[in-house]
C-alpha positions in Angstrom: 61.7 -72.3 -39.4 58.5 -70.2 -39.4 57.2 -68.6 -36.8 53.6 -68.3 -36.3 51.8 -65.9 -34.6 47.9 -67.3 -33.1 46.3 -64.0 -31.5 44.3 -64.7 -28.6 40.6 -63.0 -27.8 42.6 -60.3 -25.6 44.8 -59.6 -28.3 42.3 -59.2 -30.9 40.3 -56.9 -28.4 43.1 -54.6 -28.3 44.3 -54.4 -31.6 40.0 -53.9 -32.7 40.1 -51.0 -30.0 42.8 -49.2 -31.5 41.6 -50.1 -34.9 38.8 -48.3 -34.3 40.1 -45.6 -31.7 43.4 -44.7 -33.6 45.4 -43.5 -30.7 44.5 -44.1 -26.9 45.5 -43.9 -23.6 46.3 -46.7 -21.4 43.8 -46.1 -19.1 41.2 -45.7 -22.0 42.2 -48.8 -24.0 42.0 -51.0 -21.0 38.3 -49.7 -19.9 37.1 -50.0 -23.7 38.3 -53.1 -24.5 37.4 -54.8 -21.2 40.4 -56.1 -20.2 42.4 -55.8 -16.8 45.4 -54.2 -16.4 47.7 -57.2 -16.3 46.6 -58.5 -19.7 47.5 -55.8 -21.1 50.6 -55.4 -19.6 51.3 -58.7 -20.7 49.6 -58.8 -24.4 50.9 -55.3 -25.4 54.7 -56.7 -24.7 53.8 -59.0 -27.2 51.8 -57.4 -30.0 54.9 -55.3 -29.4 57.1 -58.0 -30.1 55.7 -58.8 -33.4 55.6 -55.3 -34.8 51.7 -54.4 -33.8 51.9 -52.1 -31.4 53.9 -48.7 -30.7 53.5 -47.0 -27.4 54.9 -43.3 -27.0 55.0 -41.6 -24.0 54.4 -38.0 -23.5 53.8 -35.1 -21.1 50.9 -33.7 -20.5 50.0 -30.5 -18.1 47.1 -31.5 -16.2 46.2 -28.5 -14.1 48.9 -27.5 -12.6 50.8 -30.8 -13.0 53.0 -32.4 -15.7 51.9 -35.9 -15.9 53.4 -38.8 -18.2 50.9 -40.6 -20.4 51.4 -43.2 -22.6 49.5 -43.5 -26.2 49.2 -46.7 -28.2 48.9 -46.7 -31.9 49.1 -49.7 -34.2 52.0 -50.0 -36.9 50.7 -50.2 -40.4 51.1 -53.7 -39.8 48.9 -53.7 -36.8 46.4 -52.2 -38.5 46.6 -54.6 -41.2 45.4 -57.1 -39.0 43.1 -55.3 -37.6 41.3 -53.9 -40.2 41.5 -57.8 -41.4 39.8 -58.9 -37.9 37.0 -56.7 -38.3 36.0 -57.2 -41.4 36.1 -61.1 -40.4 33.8 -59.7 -37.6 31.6 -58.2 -39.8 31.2 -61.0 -42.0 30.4 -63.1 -38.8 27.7 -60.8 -37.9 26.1 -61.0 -41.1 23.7 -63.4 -41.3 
């Protein structure tokens, strides 16, 4: 059995953001793509799931603080589908 995989418009957002960001913050991704903070709680798990999505986390010193951020990337896969959704996009916008 075949299982199929329907983004929906918050997914797309996010992988087109990183498409076009390369590698991003949390905090970043969530204001540029317009989403809230829940979705993409939710939506990364699963773009995750299906091999879209890495997240690393990393230290960063911040004044005089070490704080944790996480950065997002897409697989080659990810961007795959990405790169496919904005060229759909682009062909949309074409008239």
């Amino acid at each position: 059995m075949l299982e199929h995989l329907i983004l929906t418009t918050v997914q797309a957002r996010i992988l087109l953001t990183l498409f076009l960001q390369q590698r991003i913050g949390t905090a970043a991704l969530v204001k540029t793509s317009r989403i809230s903070g829940s979705a993409w709680s939710r939506e990364s798990k699963v773009l995750a799931q299906f091999g879209l999505l890495i997240s690393e986390e990393r230290k960063v010193l911040v004044g005089k603080r070490i704080r944790k951020v996480k950065q997002h990337q897409l697989t080659d896969k990810g961007n795959e589908v990405a790169k496919n959704i904005y060229q759909i996009s682009l062909a949309l916008s074409e008239r």
